[in-house]
Structures are given as C-alpha cells and as structure tokens.
N, C-alpha and C positions, 0 to 999 in steps of 0.2 A: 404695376408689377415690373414693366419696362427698366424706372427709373430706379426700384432697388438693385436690380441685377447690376448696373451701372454704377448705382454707388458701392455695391460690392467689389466690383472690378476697378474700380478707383480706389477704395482700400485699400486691395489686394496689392495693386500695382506701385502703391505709395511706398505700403509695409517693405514689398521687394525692395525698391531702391532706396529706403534708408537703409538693409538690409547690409545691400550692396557698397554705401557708402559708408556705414562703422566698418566693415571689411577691411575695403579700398585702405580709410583710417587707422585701420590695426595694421595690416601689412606694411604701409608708410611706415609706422612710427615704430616697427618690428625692425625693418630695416635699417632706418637713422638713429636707435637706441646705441651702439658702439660708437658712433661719434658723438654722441650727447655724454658719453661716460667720458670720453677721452677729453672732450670739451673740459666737463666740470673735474678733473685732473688737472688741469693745466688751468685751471680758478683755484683753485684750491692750492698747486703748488704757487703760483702769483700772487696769491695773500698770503702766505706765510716769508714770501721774500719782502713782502709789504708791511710785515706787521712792527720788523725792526727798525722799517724805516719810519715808518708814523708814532712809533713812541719816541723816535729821536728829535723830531719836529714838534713832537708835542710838550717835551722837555725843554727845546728851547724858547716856544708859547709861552709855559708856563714863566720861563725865567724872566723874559719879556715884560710879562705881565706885572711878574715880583721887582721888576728892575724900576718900572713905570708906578708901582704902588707908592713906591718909595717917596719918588717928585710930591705924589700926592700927599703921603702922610709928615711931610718934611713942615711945611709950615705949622702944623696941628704940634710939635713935638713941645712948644716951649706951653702951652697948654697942657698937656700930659705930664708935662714934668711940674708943675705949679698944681694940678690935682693928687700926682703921685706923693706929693713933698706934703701936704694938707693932711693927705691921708694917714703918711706917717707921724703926723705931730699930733692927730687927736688919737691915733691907735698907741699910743706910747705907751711898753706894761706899768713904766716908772712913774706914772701919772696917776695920784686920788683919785680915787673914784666920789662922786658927789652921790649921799642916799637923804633921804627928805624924813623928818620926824614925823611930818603934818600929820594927823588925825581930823577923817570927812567930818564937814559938818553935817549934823543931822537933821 
C-alpha cells in the first residue's frame, strides 16, 4: 500500500513540474515573441533588398554559361551546317516525288 501512495506522490509531483515548466516555457516565449516579430521584419526586409541583387547575379551566370556554351558548340557548327544543307536538298518542294507500280506477289 506503502509503495502506491509513493507512486502517486511521484506522479503528482512529476505532473506539477512539467506543469510548471510548459509555464516557465510559455511565459519565456510570451516574452521574446516582439523580438522574434521584429527579427523576422528585418528577414523579410533583407530578402527583398536581396532578391534584386540575386537575379542580377543570376543573369550574369546565366550569360556566362550562354557565353561558355558557345566555345562548346563552335566546333560542332561545320557539322550542323552539312546536316542543315542535306536536309535542304532532299526536302526540296521542286523535287519528283518517286511512287512504285509494283503489285505484291501472292
């Protein structure tokens, strides 16, 4: 009987002090709530002084990138122009068309 009375008052005693410590927790963060707003104000004005600067940098990445594409596709171009040139000379509207008489055999 002893030992329930004690695990009750160890309960009891537990429940108080998380009781006391979501409290403690709420009052804390009751208190530091205006500077958490003032904080994320001053995040929020910081990324938007940020946001023109990183599409200007990302503009000139990109450009970078198209500038560097170029080196790459330079050797490939006398290639492209010898398929381009192909394509034109069998797509030509001035050109026969070839059709077959044949009949399958059966």
């Amino acid at each position: 009987m002893e030992l329930l009375v004690i695990g009750v008052v160890v309960a009891a005693v537990i429940a108080v002090l998380g009781l006391a410590a979501a409290l403690i927790s709420f009052v804390v963060w009751l208190v530091l709530l205006p500077l958490q707003i003032i904080g994320f104000v001053f995040r929020f004005l910081g990324f938007l002084l940020a946001v023109p600067i990183m599409m200007a940098v990302g503009l000139v990445v990109v450009a970078a990138l198209a500038f560097g594409a170029m080196f790459l596709i330079a050797p490939l171009l006398p290639l492209i122009l010898v398929a381009l040139g192909l394509v034109w000379l069998f797509r030509r509207p001035g050109r026969p068309h070839v059709h077959s008489s044949a009949q399958p055999v059966a």
